[in-house]
Structures are given as C-alpha cells and as structure tokens.
Legacy VTK file of the C-alpha trace (Angstrom):
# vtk DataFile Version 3.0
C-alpha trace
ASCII
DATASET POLYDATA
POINTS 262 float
-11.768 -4.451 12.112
-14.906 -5.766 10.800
-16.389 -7.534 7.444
-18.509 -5.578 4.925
-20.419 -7.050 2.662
-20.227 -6.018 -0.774
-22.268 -7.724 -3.129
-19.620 -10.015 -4.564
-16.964 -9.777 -2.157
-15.942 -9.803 1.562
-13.762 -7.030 2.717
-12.110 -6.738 6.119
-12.131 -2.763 6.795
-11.760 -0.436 9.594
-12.714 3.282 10.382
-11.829 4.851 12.864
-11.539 8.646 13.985
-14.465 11.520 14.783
-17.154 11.925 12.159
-16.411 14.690 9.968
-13.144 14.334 10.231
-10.656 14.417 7.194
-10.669 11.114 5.722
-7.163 9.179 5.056
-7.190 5.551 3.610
-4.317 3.106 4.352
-3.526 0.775 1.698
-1.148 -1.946 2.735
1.489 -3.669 0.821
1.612 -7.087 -1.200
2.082 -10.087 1.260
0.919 -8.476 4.489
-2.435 -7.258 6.050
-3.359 -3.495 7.461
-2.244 -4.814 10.048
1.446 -3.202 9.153
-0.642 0.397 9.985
-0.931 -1.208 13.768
2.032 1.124 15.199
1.142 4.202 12.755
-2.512 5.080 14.033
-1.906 6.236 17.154
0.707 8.656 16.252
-1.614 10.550 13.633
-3.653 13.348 14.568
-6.649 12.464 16.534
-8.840 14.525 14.262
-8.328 12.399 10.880
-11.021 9.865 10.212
-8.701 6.958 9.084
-9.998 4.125 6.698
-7.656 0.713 6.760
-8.430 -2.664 4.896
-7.668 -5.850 3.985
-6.923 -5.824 -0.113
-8.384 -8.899 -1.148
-6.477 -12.316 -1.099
-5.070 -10.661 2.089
-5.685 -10.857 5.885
-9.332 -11.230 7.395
-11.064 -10.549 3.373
-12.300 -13.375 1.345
-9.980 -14.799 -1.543
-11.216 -15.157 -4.341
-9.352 -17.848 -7.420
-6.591 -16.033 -8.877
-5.499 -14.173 -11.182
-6.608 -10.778 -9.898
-6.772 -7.262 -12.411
-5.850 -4.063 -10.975
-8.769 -2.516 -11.591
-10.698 -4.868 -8.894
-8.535 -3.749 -6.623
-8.812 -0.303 -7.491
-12.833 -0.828 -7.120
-12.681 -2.769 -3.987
-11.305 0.539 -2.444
-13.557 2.955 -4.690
-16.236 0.711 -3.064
-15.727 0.779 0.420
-14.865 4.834 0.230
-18.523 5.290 -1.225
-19.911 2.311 1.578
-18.566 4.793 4.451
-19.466 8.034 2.611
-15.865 9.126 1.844
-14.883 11.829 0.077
-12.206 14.320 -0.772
-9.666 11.718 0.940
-6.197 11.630 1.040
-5.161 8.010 -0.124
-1.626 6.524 1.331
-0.546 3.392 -0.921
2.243 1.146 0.023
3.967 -0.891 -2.983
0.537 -2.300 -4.556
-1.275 -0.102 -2.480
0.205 3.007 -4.276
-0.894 1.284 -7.307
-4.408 1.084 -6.039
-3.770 4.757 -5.057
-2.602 6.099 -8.227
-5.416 4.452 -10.096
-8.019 5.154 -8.075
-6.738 9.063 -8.252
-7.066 9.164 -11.982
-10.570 7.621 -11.710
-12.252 9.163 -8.921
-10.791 12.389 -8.778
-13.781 13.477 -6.575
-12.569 11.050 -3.789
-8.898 12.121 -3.523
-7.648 15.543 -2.928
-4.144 14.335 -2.237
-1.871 10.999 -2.568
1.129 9.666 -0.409
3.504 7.055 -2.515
5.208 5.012 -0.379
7.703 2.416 -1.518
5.589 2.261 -4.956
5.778 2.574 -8.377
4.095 3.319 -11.473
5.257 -0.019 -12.606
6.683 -2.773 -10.253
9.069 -5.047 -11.436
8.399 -7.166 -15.054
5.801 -9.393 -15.953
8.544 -12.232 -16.017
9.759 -11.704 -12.682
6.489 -12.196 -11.067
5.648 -15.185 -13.328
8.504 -17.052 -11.374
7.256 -15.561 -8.210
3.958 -16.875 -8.518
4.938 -20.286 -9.949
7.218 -20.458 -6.701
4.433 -19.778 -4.037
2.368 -22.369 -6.715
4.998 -25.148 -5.942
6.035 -23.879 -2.139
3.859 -22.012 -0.633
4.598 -18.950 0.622
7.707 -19.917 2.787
9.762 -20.720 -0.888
9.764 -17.157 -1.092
10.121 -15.834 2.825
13.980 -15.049 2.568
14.449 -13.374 -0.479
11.078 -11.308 0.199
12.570 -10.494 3.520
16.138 -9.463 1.952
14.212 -7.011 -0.556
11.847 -5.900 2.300
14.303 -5.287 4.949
18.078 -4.902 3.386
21.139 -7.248 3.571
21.792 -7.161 7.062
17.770 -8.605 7.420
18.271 -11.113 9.653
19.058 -8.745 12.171
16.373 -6.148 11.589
13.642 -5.849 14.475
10.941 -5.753 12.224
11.348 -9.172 11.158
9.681 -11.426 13.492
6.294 -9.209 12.386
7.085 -9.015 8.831
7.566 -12.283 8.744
4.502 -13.932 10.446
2.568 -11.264 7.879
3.961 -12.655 4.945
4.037 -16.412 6.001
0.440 -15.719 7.163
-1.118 -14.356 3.767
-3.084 -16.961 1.589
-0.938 -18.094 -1.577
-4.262 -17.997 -3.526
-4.240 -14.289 -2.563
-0.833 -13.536 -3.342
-0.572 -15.337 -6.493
-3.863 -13.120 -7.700
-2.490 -9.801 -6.539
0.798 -10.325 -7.480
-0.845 -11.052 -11.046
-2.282 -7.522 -10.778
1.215 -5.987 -10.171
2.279 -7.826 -13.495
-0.466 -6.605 -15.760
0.148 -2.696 -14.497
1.798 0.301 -15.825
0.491 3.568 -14.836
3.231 5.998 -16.226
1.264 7.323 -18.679
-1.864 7.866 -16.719
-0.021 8.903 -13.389
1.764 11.543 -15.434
-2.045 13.489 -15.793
-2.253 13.658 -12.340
-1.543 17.359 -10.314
-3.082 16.684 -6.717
-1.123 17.088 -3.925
1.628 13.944 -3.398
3.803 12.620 -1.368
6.096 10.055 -2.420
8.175 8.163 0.516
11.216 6.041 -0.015
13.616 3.809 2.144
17.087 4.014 2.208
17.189 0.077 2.117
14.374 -1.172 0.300
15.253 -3.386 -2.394
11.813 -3.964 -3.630
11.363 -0.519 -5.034
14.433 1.532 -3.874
14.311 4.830 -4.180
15.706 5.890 -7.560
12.598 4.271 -8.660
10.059 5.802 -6.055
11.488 9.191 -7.035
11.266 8.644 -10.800
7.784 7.965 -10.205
7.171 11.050 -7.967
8.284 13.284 -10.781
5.172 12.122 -12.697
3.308 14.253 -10.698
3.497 17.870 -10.696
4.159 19.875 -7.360
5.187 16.364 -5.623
7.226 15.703 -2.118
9.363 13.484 -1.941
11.079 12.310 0.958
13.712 9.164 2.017
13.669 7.087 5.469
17.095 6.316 5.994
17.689 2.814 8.454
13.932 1.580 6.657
13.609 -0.590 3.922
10.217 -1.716 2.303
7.789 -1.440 4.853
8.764 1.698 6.978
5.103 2.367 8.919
6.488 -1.278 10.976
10.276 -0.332 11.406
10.646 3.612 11.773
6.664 4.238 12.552
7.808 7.610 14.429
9.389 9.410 11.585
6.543 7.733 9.122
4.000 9.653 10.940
6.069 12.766 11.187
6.395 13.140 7.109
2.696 11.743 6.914
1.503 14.636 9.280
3.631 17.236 7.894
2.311 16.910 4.353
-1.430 16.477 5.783
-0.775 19.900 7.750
0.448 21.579 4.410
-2.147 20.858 2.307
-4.419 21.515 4.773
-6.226 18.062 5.635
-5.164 18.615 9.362
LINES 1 263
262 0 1 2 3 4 5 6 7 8 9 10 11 12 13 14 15 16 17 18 19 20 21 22 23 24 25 26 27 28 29 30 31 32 33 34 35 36 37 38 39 40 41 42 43 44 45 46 47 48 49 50 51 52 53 54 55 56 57 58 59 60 61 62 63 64 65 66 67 68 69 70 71 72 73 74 75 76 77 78 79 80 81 82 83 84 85 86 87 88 89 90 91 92 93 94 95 96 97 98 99 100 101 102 103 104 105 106 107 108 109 110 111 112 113 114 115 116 117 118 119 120 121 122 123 124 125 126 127 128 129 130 131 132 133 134 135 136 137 138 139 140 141 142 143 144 145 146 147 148 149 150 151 152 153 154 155 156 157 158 159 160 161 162 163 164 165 166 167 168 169 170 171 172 173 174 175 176 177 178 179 180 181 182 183 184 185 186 187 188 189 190 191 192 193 194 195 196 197 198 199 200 201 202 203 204 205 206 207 208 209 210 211 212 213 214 215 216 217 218 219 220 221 222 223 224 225 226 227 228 229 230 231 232 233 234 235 236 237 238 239 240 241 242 243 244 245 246 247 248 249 250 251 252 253 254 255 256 257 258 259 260 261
C-alpha cells in the first residue's frame, strides 16, 4: 500500500488487479486497518481490480483532530475512486465501512452498481453509547476498551478465538485520535431513510456471533433495499474476512458472479 495525496488529506490506499478489470472497494471496520482484507485477496477472482484503504484516523493515513462527519468519510472514498478512475464499482463495507458504502451509493450512484453489507447497519448503536466509548479511549487509551471490543467482535468464548492475537494488535494499534473521530461519525449517522431509496444489487453478510451488530440488525437493514441477499457466517463474529476468510470469499464471489461483475 502506498500514500496519495489528496489536497487536504493523506490516504493509505491500494489497487491491485489487471486494468480493466471490475472494480471492488474494501472498506474496513472501526478500530482496525485494511489490513483485516490481508487473507481475503487472494481468494477472489484474479480478474477483479480490487481497491483497499486506510479510512482516516486509521492505519498508515494521516489523523486528523477529531470529531470526524460521515460525510468526510464518505468523500475520502468518493475521492480516491475518481483519483484511480473508478467506476461502476461494487463497494464492500464492514461496520463503518458499510456506512461509508451505503452513503456513498445514494450519492454517487454512477460509481456503484452493487453493495455488500457486512456486519453494518443503517444506524450503529446510540449517540450515548459512543459518547462513553469515546470518553473511555479519552481517559485510557485504546486498551480501556480492548476486552469488551473483543467480546462484541469475537463472541463470549473470545479468549479462545484464533483471530484474536490479529484483532487485537489491530485495535490496540489504531490511533485514539482516529477512533475517537470516526467513532463520532458512527454517532451522528442514520441512513434508514436514505438507504431505503436504494435498488442496486446488495449483499448483506452477518455473523452468527457478532455482538456488535448481530444479525437481526444486519438483516433489518438488508430489507431496506429491494432485491437484497442476505446471508449468515455461522462460527464468525464481527470481523469474518480475518476468522472464516474461505467462506467470506465464497458468498463475496457468488454474488459478484450473479450480478455479473465476474
């Protein structure tokens, strides 16, 4: 991954995959880096052309003073699609980066021809919630939060999960500053009513263990959108493209093949 430059802002970004090719653009959850796409690219078909980033606040991307709105993160991505000449994409959000997804959809409908919605929402959690979150990392850092992320993340039994070592050293290594600002932008959003005008293609994936956004929530969501998929990873939790990466890409690649992006 490399930096571009955008006139206000540093983003860490990555594209990979033959010229031409269909375009799909990972957007990574709250508290980790596109880093959690590691185990996923290599499993997709080899004629996608795959952009992954760093939101900002996260990862290798500059952090800028919090709070953060939802629409800059929405035009961070907008941004870098138009840098690398991207168009008619399929976007794949994970928890804030299904936010991104589903606003970006509804305002640059010439840029997405299909969504996936995984572990998302159109509204996560309650402005009150995330106050305390943030005034926690504030006072701690981002280890006064570590356990109880990880229990959401990764079930009851997530001590003994394999994905935790990785998880882990991805939350632990993501810049409070940054998390405090994009977990503001989770706060200020609710895209139900806006979602609900969508009708592209979607997929909307779920794990069986996630207690972040479990998937009554991830289907209620789903139903927004007319003609939507909607399928559930059983043994995952939060972040399934690190702990079932195999079946991930199997869903992800089925839904690409029947819409026709591969």
């Amino acid at each position: 991954m490399a930096p571009v430059f955008l006139p206000d802002l540093r983003l860490n970004a990555d594209l990979t995959g033959p010229e031409g090719g269909a375009p799909l653009v990972l957007v990574h959850a709250l508290g980790t880096s596109a880093a959690i796409w590691d185990d996923l690219l290599p499993l997709l078909p080899a004629t996608l052309r795959v952009l992954r980033l760093d939101l900002r606040g996260h990862g290798a991307s500059d952090v800028p003073a919090a709070p953060y709105a939802m629409g800059a993160l929405i035009r961070d991505t907008e941004r870098l699609m138009d840098h690398f000449a991207l168009k008619d994409a399929v976007i794949l959000g994970l928890s804030i980066g299904g936010l991104v997804a589903q606003g970006l959809a509804v305002k640059r409908l010439d840029l997405i021809r299909g969504m996936v919605l995984s572990n998302t929402a159109a509204k996560i959690g309650r402005p009150e919630q995330w106050a305390d979150r943030i005034a926690a990392i504030r006072a701690g850092g981002m280890a006064a939060l570590h356990d109880a992320t990880m229990e959401r993340w990764l079930g009851r039994k997530w001590r003994d999960s394999p994905a935790l070592p990785r998880l882990s050293r991805l939350f632990l290594a993501t810049d409070p500053e940054g998390w405090c600002g994009c977990a503001a932008a989770i706060a200020g959003t609710d895209f139900y009513e806006t979602t609900a005008t969508l009708t592209l293609p979607t997929l909307a994936i779920a794990g069986a263990n996630d207690a972040s956004t479990p998937p009554d929530l991830v289907r209620e969501t789903a139903e927004l959108v007319k003609g939507h998929r909607f399928a559930l990873i059983r043994g995952a939790g939060h972040i399934p493209p690190v702990e079932k990466p195999a079946e991930y890409a199997a869903l992800l690649t089925q839904f690409l093949t029947e819409i026709g992006h591969v």
